[in-house]
C-alpha positions in Angstrom: 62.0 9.6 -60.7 59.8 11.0 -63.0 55.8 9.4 -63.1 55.0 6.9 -65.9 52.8 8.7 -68.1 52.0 5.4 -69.5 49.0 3.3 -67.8 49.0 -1.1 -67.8 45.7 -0.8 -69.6 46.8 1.7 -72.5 50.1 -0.9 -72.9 48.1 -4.2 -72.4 45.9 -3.4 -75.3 48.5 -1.3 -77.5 51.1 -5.1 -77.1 48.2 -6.5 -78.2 47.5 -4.6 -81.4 51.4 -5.1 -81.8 51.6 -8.8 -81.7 48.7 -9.2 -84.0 49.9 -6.6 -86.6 53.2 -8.1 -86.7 52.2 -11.9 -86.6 49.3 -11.2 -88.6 47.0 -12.5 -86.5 43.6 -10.7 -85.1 43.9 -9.4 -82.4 41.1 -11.1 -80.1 42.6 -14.1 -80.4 45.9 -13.0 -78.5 45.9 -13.5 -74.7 48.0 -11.6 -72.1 48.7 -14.0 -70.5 50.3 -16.4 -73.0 53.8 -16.4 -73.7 55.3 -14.4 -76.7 56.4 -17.6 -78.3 53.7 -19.4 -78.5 52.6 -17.0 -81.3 55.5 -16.8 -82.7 57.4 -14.0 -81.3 60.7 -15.0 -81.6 63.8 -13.1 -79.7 64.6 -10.3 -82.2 61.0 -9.6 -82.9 61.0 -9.3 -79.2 63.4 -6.9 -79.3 62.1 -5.0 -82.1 59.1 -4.7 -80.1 60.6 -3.5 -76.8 62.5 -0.9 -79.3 59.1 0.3 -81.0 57.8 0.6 -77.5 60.6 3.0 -75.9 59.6 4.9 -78.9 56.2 4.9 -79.0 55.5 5.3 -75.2 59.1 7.2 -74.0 60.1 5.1 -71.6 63.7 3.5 -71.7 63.4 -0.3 -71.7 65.7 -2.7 -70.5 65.2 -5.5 -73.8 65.7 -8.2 -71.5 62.4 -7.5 -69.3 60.5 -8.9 -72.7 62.4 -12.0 -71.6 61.9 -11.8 -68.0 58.4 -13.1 -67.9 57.4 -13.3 -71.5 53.9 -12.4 -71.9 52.1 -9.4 -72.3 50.8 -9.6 -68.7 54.5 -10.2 -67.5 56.2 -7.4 -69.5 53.6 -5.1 -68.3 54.1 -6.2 -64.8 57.6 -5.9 -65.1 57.7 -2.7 -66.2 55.2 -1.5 -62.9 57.3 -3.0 -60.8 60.4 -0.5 -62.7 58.1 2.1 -62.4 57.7 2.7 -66.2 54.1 2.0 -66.4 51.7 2.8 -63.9 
């Protein structure tokens, strides 16, 4: 297994900056630890996102893990715990 080059910080804040580019919304006002929907991230979006991150970041996502736990604390957690982000 190759080491995440990628650390939970550096993805918290880049999902973020994501969400509130997309949603159009600024950026302090999105919580990690609110779900995805409850600003409006619906499921394609969701997967758009988990797309723009395998490119952004090189790591190969599994799109459901944006499903798993669906906030940005709980994507990044997820993707620890698959040893894509460290």
């Amino acid at each position: 297994m190759t080491t995440p080059l990628t650390d939970a910080e550096t993805l918290r804040a880049w999902l973020k900056s994501y969400i509130s580019a997309v949603l159009d919304l600024e950026a302090d006002t999105v919580s990690t630890a609110v779900p995805f929907d409850s600003y409006g991230l619906d499921s394609v979006e969701a997967v758009i996102m988990a797309g723009v991150m395998e490119e952004e970041f090189s790591i190969r996502i599994d799109p459901t893990m944006v499903f798993e736990d669906p906030s940005i604390d709980g994507l990044v957690k997820a993707l620890q715990g698959a040893g894509l982000v460290r």
